[in-house]
Each structure stands twice: as C-alpha cells, then as structure tokens.
C-alpha positions as CSV (number, residue, x, y, z in Angstrom):
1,X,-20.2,11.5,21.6
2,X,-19.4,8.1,21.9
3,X,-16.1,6.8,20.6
4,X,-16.0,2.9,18.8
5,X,-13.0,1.1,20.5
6,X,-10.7,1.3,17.1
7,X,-11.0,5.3,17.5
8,X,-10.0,5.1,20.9
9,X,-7.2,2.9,20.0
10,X,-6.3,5.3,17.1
11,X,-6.5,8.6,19.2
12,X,-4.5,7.0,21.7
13,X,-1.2,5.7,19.8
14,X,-1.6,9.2,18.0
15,X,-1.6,10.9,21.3
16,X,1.2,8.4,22.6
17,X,3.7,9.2,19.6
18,X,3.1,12.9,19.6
19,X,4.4,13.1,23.2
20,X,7.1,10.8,22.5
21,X,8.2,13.4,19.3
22,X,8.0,16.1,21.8
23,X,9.3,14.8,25.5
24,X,12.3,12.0,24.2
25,X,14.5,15.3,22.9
26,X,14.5,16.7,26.2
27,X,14.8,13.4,28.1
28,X,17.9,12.3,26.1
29,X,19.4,15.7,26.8
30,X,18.3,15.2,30.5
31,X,20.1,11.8,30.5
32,X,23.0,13.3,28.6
33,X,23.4,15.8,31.7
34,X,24.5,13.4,33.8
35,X,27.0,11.5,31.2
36,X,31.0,11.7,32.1
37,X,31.6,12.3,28.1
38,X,32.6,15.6,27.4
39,X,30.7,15.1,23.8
40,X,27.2,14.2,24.6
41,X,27.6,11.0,22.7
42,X,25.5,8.4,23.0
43,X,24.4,6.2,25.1
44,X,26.1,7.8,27.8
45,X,28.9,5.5,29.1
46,X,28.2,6.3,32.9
47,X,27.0,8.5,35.4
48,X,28.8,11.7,37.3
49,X,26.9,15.0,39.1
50,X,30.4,16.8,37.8
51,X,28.6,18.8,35.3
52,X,25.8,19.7,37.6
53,X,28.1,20.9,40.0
54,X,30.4,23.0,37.4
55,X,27.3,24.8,36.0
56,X,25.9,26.0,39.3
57,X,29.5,27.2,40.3
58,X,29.7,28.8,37.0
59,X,29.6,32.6,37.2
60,X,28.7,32.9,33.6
61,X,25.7,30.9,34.3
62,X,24.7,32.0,37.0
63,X,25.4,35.9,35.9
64,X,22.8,34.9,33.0
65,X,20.4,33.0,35.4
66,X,20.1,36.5,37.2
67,X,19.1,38.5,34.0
68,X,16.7,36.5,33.3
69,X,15.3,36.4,36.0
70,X,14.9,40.6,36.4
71,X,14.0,40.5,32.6
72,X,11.4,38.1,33.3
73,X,9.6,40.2,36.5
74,X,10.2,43.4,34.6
75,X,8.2,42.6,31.7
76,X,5.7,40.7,33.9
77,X,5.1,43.3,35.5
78,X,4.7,45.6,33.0
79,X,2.4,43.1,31.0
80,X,0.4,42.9,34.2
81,X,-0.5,46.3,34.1
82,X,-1.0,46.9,30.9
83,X,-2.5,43.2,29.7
84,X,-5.4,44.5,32.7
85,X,-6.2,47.9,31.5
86,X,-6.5,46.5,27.9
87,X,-8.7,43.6,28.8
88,X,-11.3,46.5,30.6
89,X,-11.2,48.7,27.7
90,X,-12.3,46.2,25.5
91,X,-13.9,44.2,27.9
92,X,-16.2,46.6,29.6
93,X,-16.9,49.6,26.9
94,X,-17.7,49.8,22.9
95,X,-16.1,52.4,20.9
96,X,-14.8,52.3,16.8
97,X,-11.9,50.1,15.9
98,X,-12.3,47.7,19.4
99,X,-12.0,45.0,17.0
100,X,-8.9,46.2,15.3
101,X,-7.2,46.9,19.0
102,X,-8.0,43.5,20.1
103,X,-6.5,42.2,17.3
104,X,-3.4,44.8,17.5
105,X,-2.8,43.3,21.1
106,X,-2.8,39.6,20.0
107,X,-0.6,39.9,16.8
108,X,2.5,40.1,18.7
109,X,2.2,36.3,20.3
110,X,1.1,35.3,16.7
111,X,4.0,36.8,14.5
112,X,6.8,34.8,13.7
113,X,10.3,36.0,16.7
114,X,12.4,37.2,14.1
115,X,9.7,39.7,12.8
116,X,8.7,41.1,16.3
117,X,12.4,40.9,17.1
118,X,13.6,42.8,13.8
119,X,10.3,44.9,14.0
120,X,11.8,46.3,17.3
121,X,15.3,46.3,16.6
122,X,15.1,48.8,14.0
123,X,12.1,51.0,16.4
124,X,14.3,51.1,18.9
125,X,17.9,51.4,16.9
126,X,16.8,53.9,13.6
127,X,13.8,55.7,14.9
128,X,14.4,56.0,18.7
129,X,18.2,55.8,18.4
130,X,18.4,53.8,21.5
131,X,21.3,52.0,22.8
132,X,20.5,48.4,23.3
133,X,20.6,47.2,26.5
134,X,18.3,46.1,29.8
135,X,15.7,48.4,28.8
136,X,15.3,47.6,25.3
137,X,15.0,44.1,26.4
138,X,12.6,44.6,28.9
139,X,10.4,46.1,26.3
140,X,10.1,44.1,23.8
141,X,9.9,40.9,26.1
142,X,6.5,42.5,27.6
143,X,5.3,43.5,24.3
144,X,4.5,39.6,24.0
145,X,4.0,38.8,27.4
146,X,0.8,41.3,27.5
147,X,-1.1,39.1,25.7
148,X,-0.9,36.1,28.2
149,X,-2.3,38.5,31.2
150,X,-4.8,40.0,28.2
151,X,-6.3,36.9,27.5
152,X,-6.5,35.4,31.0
153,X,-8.3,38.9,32.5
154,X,-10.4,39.7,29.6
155,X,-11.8,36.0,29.4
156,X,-12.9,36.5,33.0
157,X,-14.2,39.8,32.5
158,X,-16.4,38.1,29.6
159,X,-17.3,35.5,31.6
160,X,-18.3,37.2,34.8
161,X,-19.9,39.9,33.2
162,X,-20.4,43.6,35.1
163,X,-23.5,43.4,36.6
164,X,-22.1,43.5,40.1
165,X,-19.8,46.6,38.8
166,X,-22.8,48.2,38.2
167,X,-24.6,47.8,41.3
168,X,-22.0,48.7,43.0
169,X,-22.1,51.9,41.4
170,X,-25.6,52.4,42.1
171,X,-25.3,51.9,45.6
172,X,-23.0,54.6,45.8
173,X,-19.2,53.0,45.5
174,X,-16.8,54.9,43.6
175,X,-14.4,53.3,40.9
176,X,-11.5,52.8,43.3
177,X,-14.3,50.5,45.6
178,X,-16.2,48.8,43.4
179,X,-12.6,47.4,42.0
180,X,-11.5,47.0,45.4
181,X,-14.0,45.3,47.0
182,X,-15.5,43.6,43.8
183,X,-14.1,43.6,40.8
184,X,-10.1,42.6,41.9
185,X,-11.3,39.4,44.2
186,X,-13.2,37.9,40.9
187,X,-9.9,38.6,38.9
188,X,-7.2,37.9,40.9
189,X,-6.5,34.5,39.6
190,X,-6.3,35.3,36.3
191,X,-4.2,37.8,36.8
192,X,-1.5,35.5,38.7
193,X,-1.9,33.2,36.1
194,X,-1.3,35.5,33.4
195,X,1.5,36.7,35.3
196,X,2.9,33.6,35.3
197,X,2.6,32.8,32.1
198,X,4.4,35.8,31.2
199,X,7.3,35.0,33.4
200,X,7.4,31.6,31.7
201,X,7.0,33.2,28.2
202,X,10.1,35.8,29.2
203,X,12.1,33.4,31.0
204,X,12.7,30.8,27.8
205,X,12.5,33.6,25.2
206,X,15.5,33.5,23.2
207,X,14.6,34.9,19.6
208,X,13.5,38.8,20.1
209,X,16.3,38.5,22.9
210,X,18.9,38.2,20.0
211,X,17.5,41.5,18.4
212,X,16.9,43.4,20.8
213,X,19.7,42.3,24.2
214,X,22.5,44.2,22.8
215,X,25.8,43.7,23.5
216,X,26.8,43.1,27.2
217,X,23.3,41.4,28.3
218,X,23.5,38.1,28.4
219,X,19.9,35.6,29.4
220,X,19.9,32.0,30.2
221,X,18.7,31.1,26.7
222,X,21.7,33.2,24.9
223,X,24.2,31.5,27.2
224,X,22.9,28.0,26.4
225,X,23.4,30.0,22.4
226,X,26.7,30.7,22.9
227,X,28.4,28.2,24.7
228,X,26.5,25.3,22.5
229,X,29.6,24.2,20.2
230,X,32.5,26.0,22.6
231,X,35.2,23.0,23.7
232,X,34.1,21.4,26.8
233,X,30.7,22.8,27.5
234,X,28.2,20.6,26.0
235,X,27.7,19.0,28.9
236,X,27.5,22.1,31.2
237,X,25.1,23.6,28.3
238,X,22.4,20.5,29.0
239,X,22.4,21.2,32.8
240,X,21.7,24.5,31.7
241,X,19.1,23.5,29.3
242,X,17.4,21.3,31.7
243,X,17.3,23.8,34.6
244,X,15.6,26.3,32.1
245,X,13.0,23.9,31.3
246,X,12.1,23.2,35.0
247,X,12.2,27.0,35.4
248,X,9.7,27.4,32.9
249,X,7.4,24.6,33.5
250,X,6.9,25.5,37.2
251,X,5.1,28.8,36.6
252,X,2.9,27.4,33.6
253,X,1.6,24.1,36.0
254,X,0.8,26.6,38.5
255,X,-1.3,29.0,35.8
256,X,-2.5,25.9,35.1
257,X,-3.7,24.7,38.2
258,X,-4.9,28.2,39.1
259,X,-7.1,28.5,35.8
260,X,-8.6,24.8,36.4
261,X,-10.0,24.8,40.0
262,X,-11.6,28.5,38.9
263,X,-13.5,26.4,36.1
264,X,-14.7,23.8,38.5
C-alpha cells in the first residue's frame, strides 16, 4: 500500500507527539535527578550527582532493590514453567473447554491491577488464611507473568508446528528425547524472551504488590510509593524511579531483539 506524501506527513507528527506524551515525563524526571533542589522544581537551577550517590548508599533502597529482584526470578521462574506446559497443552492436543483455558490463562494480563490484586488478596487472606508475605507475593506476581512465557512458547509451537515431534517419535525417541534433542532447541528463544519479559513485568509491578506484599516486604516500586511526598526525598525518589526504568527496559530490548532475528 502506497502512502500520498500528506499521510506520511500526518502519520509522522502523530507518531512524533505520541512519543513526546509518553518519553518527556520520564525525561523531565531524569533531568530532575540530577537537580540540587530538594523540591524537584523546575527548571532545575543546576547540576549535582548528590542524589545519585545518597540513593545507592541508601539501605532502604537498596534493601527494596534486592526484593525485587528475588520477587522478580521467583515468579519468572515459576511462569517459565508453567507458561511452557500450558502453551503444549493447548498447543499440541484438542480436548473440551481448550478455548475457555486459553482464555482463563490470558485474563489475568487483561484485568484491570486492583481486581487481580483484590481477587488474590481476599484467596489468599479469607479462604487460605495466609499470612502475607514473600510467598504471597511471589504468587500472585507469576500469575500475570505466565502469560508473557505463554504467549511467546505457544506462538512458536503454532508456528513451527509438530511434524518433527512426530517423526521423532516414529523413529523410536521417547518424550524426554524428542524434547531434548528437538523440540527445546526450536523453543529456546521464546522461552528466554518470555522470561524476560516476565522479569520486566514483575520487576515494575506495583499495583497487585500493594494487595498482596503484606506488611514488612517492601519492592522498588513501593519504596518509590512511600517515600514520594516524605521531606527530602523527592529527589532520591527520581534516581530511584529512573534506575527502575532502565532495569525494566533492559530485559524487554533484549526479548525484543531475541524475538526479531528469530523472525528474519
């Protein structure tokens, strides 16, 4: 489809504005890192690394930096796992409701935080009776980041099809061989990216973490929360802020990356 020069224009400012409404928020507070006002006014009226170097010695931060970090790999891990065997159930066999289970897998990406997060607030507080804590965080962080491994494994189960599966299997490979030596090399990458993509999903997640972190456990995103309007940490709370964002965008680029040379 060709474009006239006026669409291209169009399409372009469009394109140009819509970044700008998304990437100047996060570049004033970027700037506003590096400001010696305590307030984050603006313009900033100078430049000092003291607020950098206040929120990397700070044992709050850093404390939070590390929870997130083993909340993150936690429910990664388990998302990895369980994101792979759903993908081959529905990927590789028919049986009644697979519709209704692939759909049951997705909703939790699609429903609004506070839903999931009150959802599993009251599973694991009134019908469970569990304390909240590490664990309960863990869990309801991978119940969302399933669906990223889900939908990077199952669209390159679809897309690759099982015909070498099954000729495996008919020249005499078990199931532990033919995934081995076949199906796992044709997967691999979408399972890293997935993973990553979880991790990046977990990592930022601050909305089910309010429901479901309890008391006591404290993530990046919750410190950023609760030191936002406390006397002198505004700036120390944009370092923070700008640190998660570069955490985040480092494992999605690389999904990225990952999931564009396989489709070359």
């Amino acid at each position: 489809m060709r474009l006239s020069s006026i669409s291209k224009t169009i399409l372009g400012a469009v394109a140009i504005i819509t970044l700008l409404l998304i990437y100047t928020p996060i570049a004033v507070v970027a700037i506003n890192s590096f400001s010696p006002s305590i307030s984050m006014s603006w313009p900033p009226s100078g430049f000092t690394l003291e607020w950098w170097g206040k929120a990397f010695a700070s044992e709050g931060a850093l404390s939070a930096l590390w929870t997130s970090v083993v909340v993150a790999l936690a429910a990664s891990a388990i998302a990895l796992i369980l994101g792979t065997l759903l993908s081959f159930a529905i990927a590789r066999f028919k049986f009644f409701g697979q519709q209704a289970l692939n759909l049951m897998v997705i909703l939790p990406i699609a429903l609004p935080g506070i839903v999931t997060g009150l959802a599993l607030n009251n599973l694991f507080k009134s019908v469970l009776e569990w304390q909240l804590g590490m664990l309960t965080l863990i869990i309801a962080h991978a119940t969302f980041a399933v669906v990223a491994v889900y939908n990077n494994v199952i669209a390159r189960l679809r897309r690759q099809g099982g015909n070498l599966e099954e000729a495996s299997a008919d020249l005499g490979a078990d199931l532990f061989a033919t995934f081995r030596l076949i199906t796992f090399p044709r997967i691999k990458s979408a399972l890293f990216a997935g993973g990553l993509l979880a991790f990046a999903l977990s990592f930022d997640e601050i909305i089910v973490t309010t429901f479901t972190a309890g008391g006591g456990v404290e993530t990046l995103p919750i410190f950023i929360l609760n030191n936002m309007y406390r006397p002198n940490q505004a700036p120390i709370v944009a370092v923070i802020a700008i640190v998660v964002t570069i955490l985040s965008l480092i494992p999605i680029y690389l999904a990225e990356r990952i999931s564009s040379k396989d489709e070359q």
